[in-house]
C-alpha positions as CSV (number, residue, x, y, z in Angstrom):
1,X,-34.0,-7.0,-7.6
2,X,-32.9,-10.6,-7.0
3,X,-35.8,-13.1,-5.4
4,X,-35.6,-13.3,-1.6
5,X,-34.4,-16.8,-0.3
6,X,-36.3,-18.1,2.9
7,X,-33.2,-20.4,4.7
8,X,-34.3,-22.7,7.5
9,X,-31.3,-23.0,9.9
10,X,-30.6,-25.6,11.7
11,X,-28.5,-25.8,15.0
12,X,-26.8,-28.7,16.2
13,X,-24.6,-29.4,19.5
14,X,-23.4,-32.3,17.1
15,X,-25.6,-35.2,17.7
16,X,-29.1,-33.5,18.5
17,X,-30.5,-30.6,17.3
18,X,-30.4,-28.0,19.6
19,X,-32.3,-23.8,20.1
20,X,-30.7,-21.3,22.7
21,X,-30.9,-17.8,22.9
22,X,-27.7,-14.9,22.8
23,X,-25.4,-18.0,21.3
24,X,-26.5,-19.9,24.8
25,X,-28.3,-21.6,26.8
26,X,-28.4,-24.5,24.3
27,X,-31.9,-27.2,24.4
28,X,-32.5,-30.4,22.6
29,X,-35.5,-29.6,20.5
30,X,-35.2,-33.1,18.0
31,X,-33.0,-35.7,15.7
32,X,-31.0,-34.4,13.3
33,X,-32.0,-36.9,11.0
34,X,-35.9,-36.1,11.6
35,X,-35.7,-32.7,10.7
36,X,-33.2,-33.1,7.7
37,X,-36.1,-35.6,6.3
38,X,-38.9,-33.5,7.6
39,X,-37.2,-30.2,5.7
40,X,-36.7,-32.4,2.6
41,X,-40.6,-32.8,2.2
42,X,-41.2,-28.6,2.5
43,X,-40.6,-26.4,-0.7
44,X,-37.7,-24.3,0.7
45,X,-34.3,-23.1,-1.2
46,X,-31.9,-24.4,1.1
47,X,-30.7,-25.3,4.3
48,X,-28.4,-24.2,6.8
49,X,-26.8,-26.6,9.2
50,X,-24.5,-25.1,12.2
51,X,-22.7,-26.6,14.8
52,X,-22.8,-23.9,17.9
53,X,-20.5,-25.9,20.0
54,X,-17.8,-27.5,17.8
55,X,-15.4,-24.3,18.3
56,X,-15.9,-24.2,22.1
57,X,-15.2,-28.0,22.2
58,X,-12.6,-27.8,19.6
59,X,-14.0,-29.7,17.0
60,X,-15.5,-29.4,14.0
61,X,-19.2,-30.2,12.2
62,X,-19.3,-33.9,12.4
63,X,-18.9,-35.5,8.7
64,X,-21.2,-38.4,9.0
65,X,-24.4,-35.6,10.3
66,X,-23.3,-33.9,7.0
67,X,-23.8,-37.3,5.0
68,X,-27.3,-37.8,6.7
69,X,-28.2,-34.5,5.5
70,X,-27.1,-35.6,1.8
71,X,-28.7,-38.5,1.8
72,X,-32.0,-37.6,2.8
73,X,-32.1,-33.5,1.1
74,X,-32.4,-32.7,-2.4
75,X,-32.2,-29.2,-2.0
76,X,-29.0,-27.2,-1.6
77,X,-27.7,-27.1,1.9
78,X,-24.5,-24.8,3.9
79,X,-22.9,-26.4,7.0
80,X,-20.4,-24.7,9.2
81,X,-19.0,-24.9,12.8
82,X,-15.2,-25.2,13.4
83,X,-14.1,-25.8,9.8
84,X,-10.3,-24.7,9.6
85,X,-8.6,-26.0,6.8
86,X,-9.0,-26.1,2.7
87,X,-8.8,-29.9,3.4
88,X,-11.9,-30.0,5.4
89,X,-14.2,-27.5,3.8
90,X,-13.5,-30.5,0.9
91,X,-14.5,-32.8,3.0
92,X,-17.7,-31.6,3.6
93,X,-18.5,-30.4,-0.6
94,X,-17.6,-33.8,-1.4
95,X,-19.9,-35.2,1.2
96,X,-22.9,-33.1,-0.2
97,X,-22.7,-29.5,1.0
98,X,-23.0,-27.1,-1.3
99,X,-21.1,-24.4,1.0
100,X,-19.5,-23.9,3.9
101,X,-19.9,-21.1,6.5
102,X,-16.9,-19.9,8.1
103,X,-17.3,-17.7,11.2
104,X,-13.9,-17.6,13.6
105,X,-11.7,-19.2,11.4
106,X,-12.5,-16.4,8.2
107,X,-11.3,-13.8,11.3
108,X,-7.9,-15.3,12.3
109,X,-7.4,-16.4,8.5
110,X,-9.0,-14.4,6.0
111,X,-6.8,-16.8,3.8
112,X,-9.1,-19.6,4.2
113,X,-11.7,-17.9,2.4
114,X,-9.3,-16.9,-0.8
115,X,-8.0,-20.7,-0.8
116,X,-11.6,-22.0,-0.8
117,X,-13.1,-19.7,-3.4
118,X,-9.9,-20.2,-5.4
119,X,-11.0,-23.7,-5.4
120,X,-14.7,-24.2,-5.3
121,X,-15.8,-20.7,-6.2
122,X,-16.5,-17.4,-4.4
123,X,-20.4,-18.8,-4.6
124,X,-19.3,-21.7,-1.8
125,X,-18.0,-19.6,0.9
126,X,-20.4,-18.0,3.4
127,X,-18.5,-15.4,5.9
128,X,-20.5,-15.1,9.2
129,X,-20.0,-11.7,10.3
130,X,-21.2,-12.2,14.1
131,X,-22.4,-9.1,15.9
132,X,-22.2,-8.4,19.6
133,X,-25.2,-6.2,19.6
134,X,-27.2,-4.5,17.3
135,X,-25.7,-2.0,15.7
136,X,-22.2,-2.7,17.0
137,X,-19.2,-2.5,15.3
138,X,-17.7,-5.3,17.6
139,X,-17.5,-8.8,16.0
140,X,-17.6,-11.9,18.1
141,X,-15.7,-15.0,17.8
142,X,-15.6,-18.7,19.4
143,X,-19.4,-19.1,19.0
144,X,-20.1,-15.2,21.0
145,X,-17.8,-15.8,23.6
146,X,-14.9,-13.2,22.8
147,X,-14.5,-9.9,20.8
148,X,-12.3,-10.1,18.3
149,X,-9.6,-7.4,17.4
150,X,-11.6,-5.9,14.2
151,X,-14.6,-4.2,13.2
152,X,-17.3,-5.1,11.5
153,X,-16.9,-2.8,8.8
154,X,-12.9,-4.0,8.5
155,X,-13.6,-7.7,9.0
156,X,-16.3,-7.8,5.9
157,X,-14.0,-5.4,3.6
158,X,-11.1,-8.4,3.9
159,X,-13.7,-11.2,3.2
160,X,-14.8,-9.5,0.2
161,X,-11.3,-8.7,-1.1
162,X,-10.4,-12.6,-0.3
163,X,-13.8,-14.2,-2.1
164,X,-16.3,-14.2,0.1
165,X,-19.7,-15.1,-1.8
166,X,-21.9,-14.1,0.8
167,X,-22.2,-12.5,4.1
168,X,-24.5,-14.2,7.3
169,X,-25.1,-11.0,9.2
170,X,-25.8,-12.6,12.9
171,X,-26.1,-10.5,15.9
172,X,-25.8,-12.4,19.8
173,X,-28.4,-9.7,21.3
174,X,-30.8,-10.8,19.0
175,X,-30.4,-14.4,18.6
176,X,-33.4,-16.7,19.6
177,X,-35.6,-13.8,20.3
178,X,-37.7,-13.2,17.4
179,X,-38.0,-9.6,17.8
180,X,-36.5,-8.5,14.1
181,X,-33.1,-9.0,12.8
182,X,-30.4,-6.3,13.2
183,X,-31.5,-3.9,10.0
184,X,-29.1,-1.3,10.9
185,X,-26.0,-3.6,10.6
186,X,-27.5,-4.9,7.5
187,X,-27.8,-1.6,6.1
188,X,-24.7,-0.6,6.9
189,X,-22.8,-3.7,5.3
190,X,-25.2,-3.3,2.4
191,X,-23.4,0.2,1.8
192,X,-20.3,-0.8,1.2
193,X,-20.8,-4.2,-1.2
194,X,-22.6,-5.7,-3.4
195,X,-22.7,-9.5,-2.2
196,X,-25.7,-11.1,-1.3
197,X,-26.5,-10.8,2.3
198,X,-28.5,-13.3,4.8
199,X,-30.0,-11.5,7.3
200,X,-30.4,-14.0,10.4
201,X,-30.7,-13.8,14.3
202,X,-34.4,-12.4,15.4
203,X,-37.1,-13.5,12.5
204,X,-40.6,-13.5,14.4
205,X,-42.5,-12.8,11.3
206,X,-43.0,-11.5,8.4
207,X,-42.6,-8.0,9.2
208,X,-39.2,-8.8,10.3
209,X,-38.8,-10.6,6.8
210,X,-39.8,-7.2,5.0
211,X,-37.6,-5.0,7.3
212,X,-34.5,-6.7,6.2
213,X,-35.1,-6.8,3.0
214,X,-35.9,-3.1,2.7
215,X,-32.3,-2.8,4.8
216,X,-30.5,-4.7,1.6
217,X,-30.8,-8.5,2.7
218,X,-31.0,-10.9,0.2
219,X,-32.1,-13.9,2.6
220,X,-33.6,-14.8,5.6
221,X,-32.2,-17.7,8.0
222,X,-35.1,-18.6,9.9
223,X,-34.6,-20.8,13.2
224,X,-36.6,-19.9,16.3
225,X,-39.7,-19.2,14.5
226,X,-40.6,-22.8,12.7
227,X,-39.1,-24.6,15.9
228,X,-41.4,-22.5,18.3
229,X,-44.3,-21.4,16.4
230,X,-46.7,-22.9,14.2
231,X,-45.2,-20.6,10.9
232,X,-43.5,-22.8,8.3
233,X,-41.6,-22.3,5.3
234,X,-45.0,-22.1,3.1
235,X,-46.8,-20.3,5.3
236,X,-44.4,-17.3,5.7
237,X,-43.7,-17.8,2.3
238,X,-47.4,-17.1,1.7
239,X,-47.3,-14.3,3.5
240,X,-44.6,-12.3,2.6
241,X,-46.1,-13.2,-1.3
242,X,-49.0,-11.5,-0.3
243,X,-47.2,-8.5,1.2
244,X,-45.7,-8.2,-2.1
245,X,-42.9,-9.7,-1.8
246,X,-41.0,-11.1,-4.7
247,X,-39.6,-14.8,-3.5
248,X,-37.2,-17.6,-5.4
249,X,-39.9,-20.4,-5.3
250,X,-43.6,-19.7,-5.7
């Protein structure tokens, strides 16, 4: 069994970084650059930077915030949030990101993700498969606000076939609430591939951390909980270690 992966995710509203809850209700909680320097001093395995409001707004994750995070990480890092084109995703991996996350734009053009892969390698394309609700077979698009004419189950069988490396698995009931990730979903997805999966939306613990990975997760993306709490990337690190948990950096 492959070495879980602890993924701080960071949300920004593209100048401040930002918490909400249910894809909403959006707060400053810090600098973008802060964070990105503070992160860059913990022992984590990578990153995750998102823009929640670029697709409402109709833009994209702002280039120079992705050149901050280069300059100041030297860690692996993901960014997504509006990306749309081949020509911007290589924008962004020539401006430090390692991979791009692709959420509405992998369901109105599952070509995107075959023309990235084709170019960079299925291992640079994340697919965010965003659930309404736990358990749901409905998958949301334009950052939660509409359902999209696909299921779950159809929507991750046409990113796999087009390249996808990996599969996000976020839910909207869940997200900001820290009361455990959507297993059931990640169960189910886990039934029908064999990609690594990032269980994310609802971490409050540990326990949450061993419940997804006993549902077929291969990663945690962590937000709510090392913004609100005191628990850190170590700590919980520490703690699933002593649970018995099998991690990627000791």
């Amino acid at each position: 069994m492959s070495k879980l992966r602890i993924i701080p995710t960071i949300l920004t509203d593209g100048m401040t970084v930002v918490k909400g809850k249910n894809f909403n209700n959006w707060r400053t909680v810090g600098n973008v650059q802060a964070i990105a320097m503070l992160y860059a001093k913990r022992d984590v395995d990578e990153l995750m930077f998102l823009d929640v409001t670029a697709r409402k707004n109709g833009n994209r994750i702002s280039v120079e915030l992705v050149k901050i995070f280069s300059n100041h990480l030297n860690i692996p890092f993901s960014v997504g949030g509006g990306i749309n084109t081949i020509e911007e995703a290589t924008e962004y991996f020539r401006n430090g990101a390692e991979k791009v996350v692709l959420g509405t734009s992998a369901v109105q053009n599952p070509d995107l993700i075959k023309a990235i892969a084709s170019k960079f390698g299925s291992q640079a394309v994340i697919v965010s498969v965003d659930l309404q609700q736990k358990g749901s077979e409905s998958i949301m698009q334009n950052s939660g606000t509409t359902v999209a004419e696909i299921t779950a189950t159809e929507f991750v069988e046409i990113s796999i076939s087009n390249g996808a490396g990996e599969l996000l698995i976020q839910n909207v009931e869940n997200d900001g609430e820290m009361k455990g990730y959507d297993t059931d979903t990640i169960a189910s997805i886990r039934a029908i591939t064999t990609l690594p999966i990032i269980a994310s939306s609802g971490c409050g613990g540990a326990k949450h951390a061993i419940q997804a990975v006993e549902a077929g997760a291969n990663a945690i993306a962590v937000g709510s909980l090392f913004q609100f709490t005191e628990e850190t990337p170590k700590s919980l690190h520490r703690d699933l270690e002593m649970l018995g948990i099998s991690l990627r950096r000791s």
